[in-house]
C-alpha positions, 0 to 999 in steps of 0.5 A, spaced: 520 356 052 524 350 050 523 343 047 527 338 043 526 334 037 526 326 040 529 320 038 522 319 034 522 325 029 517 328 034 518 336 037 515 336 044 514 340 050 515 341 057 508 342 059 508 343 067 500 340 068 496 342 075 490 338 078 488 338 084 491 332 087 499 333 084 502 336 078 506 333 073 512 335 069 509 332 062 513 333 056 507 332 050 508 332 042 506 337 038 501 336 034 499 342 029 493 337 027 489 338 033 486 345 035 485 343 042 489 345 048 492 338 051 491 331 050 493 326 056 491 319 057 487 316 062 492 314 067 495 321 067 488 325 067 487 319 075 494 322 077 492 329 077 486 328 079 483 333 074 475 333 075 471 332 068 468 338 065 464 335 059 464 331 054 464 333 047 465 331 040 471 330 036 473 328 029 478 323 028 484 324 023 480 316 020 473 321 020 471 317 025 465 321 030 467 320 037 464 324 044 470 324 049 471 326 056 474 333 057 476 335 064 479 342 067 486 343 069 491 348 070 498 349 066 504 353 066 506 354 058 512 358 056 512 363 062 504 364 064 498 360 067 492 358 064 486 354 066 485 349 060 481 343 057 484 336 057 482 332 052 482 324 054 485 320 049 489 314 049 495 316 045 502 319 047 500 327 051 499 332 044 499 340 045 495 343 039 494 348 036 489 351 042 494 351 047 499 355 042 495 360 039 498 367 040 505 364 040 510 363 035 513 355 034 521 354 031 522 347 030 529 344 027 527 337 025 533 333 027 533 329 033 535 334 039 534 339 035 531 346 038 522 347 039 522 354 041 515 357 043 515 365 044 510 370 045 507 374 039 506 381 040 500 384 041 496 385 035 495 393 033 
């Protein structure tokens, strides 16, 4: 799977997001800070018409406590589909570190530079 480096210094992805109401090509940031699967804001989440799951409670990056909606969806990331969580924020889409376990990440940070996610090898 291949990203790029965007204009504002910021590797992001392709993530191919499946609800039950259309799907959505989605190009989200990654963000090795959170230990999620994938962040989308309110108007995306209504777009695809994800259902919500449940809500649980986060720590922001301030240390703020916060509860936040989750919902259940469908995603096809570097070559397989797999069933996620979504966490609701009102931020830019971000891929954490939940959605990359299991691959590698290249990155060159220079604008349009190359974001490669691979598949690990299987562990002995």
């Amino acid at each position: 799977m291949t990203g790029h480096v965007n204009a504002d210094g910021e590797p992001a992805l392709p993530v191919h997001t499946v609800g039950p109401a259309r799907t959505l090509e989605i190009e989200a940031v990654v963000d090795t800070g959170f230990n999620g699967e994938l962040i989308l804001p309110r108007p995306q989440i209504e777009a695809l018409g994800l259902p919500e799951a449940t809500v649980t409670e986060v720590t922001l990056a301030d240390g703020r406590v916060r509860d936040v909606p989750m919902y259940d969806a469908e995603v096809e990331f570097a070559g397989s589909t797999r069933e996620i969580f979504v966490t609701e924020a009102p931020t830019t889409p971000l891929v954490g570190t939940g959605l990359l376990w299991g691959f590698s990440l290249y990155i060159e940070f220079q604008v349009d530079g190359a974001v490669d996610v691979d598949p690990l090898p299987p562990s002995s």
